[in-house]
C-alpha positions in Angstrom: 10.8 -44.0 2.1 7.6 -42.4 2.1 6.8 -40.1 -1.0 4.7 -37.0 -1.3 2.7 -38.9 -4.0 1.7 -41.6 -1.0 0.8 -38.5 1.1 -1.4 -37.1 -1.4 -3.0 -40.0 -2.3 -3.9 -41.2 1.4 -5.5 -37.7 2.2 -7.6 -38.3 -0.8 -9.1 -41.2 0.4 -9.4 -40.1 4.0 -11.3 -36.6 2.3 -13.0 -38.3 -0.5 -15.0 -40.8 2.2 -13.5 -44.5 0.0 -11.3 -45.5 -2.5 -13.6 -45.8 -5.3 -14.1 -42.1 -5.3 -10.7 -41.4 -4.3 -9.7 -43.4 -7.6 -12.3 -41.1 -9.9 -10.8 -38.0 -8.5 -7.3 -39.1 -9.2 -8.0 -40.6 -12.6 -6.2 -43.9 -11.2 -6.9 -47.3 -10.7 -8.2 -48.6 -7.5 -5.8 -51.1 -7.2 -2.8 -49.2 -7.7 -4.3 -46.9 -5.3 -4.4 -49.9 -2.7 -1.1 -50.7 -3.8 0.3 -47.2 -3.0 -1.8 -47.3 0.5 -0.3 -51.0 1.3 3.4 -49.4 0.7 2.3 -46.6 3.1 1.4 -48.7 6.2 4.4 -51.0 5.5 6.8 -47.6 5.6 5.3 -46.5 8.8 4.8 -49.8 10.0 0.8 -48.6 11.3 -2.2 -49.4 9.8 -4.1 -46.4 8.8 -7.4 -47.2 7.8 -9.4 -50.1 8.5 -12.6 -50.4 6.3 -15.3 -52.9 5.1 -17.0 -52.8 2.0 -19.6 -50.1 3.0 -17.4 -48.0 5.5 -13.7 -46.7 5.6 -12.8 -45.3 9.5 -9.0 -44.0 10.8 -7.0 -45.6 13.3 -5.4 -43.2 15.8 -2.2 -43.7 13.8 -4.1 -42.9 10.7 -5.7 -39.8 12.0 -2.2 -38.1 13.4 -1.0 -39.2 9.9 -3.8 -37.4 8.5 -3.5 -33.8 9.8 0.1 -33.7 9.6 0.2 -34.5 6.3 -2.8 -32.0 5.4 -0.1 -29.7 7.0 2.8 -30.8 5.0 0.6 -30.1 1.5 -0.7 -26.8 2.6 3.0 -25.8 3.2 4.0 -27.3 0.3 1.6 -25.5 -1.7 2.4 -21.8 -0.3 6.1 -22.9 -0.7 5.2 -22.8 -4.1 3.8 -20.1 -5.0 6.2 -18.2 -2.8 8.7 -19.9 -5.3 6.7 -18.4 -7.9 6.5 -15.4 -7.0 10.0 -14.9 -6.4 10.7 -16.0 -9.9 8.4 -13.5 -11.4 9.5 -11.0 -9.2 6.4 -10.6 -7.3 7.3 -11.5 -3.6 9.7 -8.4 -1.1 9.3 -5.7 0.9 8.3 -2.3 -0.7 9.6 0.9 0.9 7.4 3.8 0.1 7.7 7.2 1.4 5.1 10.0 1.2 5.7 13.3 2.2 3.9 15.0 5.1 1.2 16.6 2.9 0.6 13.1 1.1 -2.0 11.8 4.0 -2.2 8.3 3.9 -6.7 9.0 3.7 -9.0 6.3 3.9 -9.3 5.8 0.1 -5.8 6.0 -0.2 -5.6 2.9 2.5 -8.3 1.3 0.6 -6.1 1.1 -2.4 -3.1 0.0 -0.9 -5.1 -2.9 0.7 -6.1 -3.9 -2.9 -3.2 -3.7 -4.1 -1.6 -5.9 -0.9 -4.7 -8.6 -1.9 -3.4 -8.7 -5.7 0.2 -8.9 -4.6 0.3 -11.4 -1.8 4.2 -11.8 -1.6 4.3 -7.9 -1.2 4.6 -6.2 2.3 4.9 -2.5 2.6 7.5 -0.3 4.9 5.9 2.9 5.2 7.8 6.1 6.2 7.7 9.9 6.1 10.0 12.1 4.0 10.3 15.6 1.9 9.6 15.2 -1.5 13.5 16.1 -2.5 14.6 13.6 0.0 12.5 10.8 -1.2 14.4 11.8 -4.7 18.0 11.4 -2.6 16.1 7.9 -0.9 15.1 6.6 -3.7 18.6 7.3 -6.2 20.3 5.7 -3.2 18.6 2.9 -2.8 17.8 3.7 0.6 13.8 3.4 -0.5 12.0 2.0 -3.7 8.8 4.3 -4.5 8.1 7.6 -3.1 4.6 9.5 -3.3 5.9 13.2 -3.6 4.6 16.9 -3.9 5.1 19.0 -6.7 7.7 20.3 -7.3 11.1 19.2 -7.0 13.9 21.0 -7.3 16.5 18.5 -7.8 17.0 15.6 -10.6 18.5 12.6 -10.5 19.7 10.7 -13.5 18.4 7.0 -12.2 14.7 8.6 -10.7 11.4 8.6 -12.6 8.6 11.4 -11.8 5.1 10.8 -12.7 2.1 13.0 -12.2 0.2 11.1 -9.7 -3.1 12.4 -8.8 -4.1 16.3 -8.4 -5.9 17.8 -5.7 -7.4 21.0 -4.8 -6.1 23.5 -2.7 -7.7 24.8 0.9 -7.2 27.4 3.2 -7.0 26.3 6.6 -7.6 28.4 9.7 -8.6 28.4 13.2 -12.4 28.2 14.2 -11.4 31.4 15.8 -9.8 33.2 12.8 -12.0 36.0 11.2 -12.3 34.0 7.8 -13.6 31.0 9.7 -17.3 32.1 8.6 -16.4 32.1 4.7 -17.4 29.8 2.3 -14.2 30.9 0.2 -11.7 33.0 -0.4 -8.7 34.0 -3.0 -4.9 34.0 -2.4 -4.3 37.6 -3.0 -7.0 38.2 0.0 -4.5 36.6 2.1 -1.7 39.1 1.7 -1.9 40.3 5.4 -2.7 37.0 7.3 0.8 35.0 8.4 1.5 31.7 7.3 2.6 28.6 9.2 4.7 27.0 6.6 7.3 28.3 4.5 9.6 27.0 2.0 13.1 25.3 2.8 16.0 27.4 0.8 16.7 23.0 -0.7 13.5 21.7 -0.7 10.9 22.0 -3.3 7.1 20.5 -2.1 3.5 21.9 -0.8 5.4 24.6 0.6 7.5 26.1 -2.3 4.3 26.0 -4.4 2.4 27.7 -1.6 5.0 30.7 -2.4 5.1 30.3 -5.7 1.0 31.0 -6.2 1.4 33.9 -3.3 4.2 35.5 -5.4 2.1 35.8 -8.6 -0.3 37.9 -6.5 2.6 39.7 -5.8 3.6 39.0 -2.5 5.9 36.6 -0.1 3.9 34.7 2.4 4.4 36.9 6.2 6.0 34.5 8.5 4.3 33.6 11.5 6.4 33.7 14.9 5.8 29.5 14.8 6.7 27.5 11.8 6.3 23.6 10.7 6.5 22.3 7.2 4.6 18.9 9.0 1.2 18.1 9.5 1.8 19.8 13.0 1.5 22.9 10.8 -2.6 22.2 11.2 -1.8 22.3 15.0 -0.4 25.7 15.0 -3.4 26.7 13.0 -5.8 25.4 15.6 -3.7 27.1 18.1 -4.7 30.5 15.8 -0.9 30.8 15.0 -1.7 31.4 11.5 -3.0 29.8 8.3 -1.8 27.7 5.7 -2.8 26.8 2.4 -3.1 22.6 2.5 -4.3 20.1 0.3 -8.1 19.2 0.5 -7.2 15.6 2.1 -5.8 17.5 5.1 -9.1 17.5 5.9 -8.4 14.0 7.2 -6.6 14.3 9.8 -7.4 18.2 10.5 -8.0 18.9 14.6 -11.1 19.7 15.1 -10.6 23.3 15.6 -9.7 23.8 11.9 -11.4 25.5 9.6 -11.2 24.9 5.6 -12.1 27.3 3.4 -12.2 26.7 -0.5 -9.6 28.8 -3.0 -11.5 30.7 -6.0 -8.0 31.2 -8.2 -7.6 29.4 -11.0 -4.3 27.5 -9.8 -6.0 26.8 -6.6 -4.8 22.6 -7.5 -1.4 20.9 -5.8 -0.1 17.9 -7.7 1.0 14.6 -6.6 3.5 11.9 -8.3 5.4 9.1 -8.3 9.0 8.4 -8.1 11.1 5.5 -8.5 14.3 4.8 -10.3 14.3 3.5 -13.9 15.6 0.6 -13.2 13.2 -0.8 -10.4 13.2 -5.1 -10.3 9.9 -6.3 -11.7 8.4 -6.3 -8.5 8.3 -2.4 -7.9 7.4 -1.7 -11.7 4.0 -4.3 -11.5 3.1 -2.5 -8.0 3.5 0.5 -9.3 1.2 -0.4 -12.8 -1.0 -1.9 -10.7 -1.2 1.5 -8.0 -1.7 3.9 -11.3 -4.2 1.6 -12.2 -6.4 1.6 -8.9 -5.7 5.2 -8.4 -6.8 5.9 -12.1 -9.7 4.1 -11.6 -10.7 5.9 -8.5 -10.6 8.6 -10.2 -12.9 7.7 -12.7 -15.5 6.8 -10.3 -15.2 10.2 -8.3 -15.4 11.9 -11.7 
């Protein structure tokens, strides 16, 4: 029977050019490695190589040899490391969630491709969710690491929240709006404009803080007569619906008829973290070192 050590050593000899060098690069004799090569031909009943003392060339059976057994390595070699990835937990699908106001931004993407290079047995199922119900997701086991919006109003016992990342907040309005010409503005100057978003009676998120920050100017964010608590909010914006406070990434993927106008207050800032449960395999707890890591180091660099 043929062995993967015969394999080996005949592509070798057919990539190192002759035996001789074939032998250095093997650290064997050159007899044993004509030995091995005589074996070969005997078990396919071909000859392979046929060579003089200057010059070594393939026969046709050689050469189909040849690339299927280049083949056979390579796959042998992935298997491999796919075996040792397993074993160190490194190889899976991760599924992350992000909540609406969590925009997936170029530098975001950038990361995530990083972290997809330094983790090559890692694929990614990304999906949409509320902050509280990536919490639910995640304490289920319906999803493994959720990028959320401060706050949330529910805890689990088996979740893990981290601060994330923090970004500054923005008022966004339609190119129409009469505070489409400022440079910026403070909450409590938008106690008679209506809002697109509101908060959900269960849900915590960009939209509870929103009203949170309005409320310590005193008042509860007017309702417009359309609503969304999804990136569609921006739409109703354009559509000069009324405004909504947004993170500064929302800039992103803003239509173009939206306006963003910097917050002056203090707490103008909108946090976001990480969740995942406590007990996450190995796989899930390196990605996620590895994301804080990139992500820290972004920051660093913006700084």
């Amino acid at each position: 029977m043929i062995s993967l050590k015969q394999i080996k050593y005949f592509v070798e000899i057919v990539e190192a050019g002759s035996y001789s060098r074939a032998s250095e690069r093997l650290y064997i004799a050159q007899s044993a490695l004509s030995r091995q090569m005589k074996e070969l031909e005997s078990e396919v009943q071909a000859v392979l190589m046929e060579r003089d003392s200057r010059h070594l060339e393939l026969t046709d059976a050689g050469r189909l040899l040849y690339e299927r057994s280049k083949r056979i390595l390579e796959e042998i070699a992935e298997t491999v490391q796919q075996v040792q990835q397993v074993g160190k937990g490194e190889q899976g699908t991760i599924r992350l969630l992000h909540s609406s106001s969590v925009t997936l931004t170029a530098e975001l993407g950038k990361v995530l491709n990083t972290l997809l290079a330094e983790f090559p047995g890692v694929s990614l199922d990304v999906s949409k969710a509320s902050s509280d119900h990536q919490a639910m997701d995640i304490e289920e086991g319906r999803a493994d690491l959720g990028m959320i919006r401060f706050p949330i109003l529910r805890n689990y016992p088996n979740i893990v929240v981290k601060e994330f990342f923090t970004e500054k907040l923005m008022v966004a309005v339609s190119e129409q709006h009469a505070l489409a010409g400022k440079q910026s503005t403070d909450i409590a100057s938008l106690r008679e404009e209506y809002f697109v978003s509101i908060p959900h009676k269960d849900r915590g998120g960009l939209s509870y803080l929103v009203t949170s920050l309005c409320l310590k100017q005193g008042f509860f964010p007017k309702v417009a007569r359309a609503i969304s608590r999804k990136t569609s909010l921006l739409n109703l914006v354009e559509a000069n619906m009324g405004i909504a406070i947004v993170p500064d990434s929302m800039q992103e993927v803003a239509p173009k008829g939206v306006r963003f106008i910097a917050l002056s207050d203090q707490e103008s800032s909108s946090v976001v973290g990480l969740i995942y449960r406590r007990d996450a395999p190995a796989m899930i707890s390196h990605f996620i070192a590895a994301f804080e890591r990139e992500m820290h180091a972004v920051a660093q660099s913006a700084a």
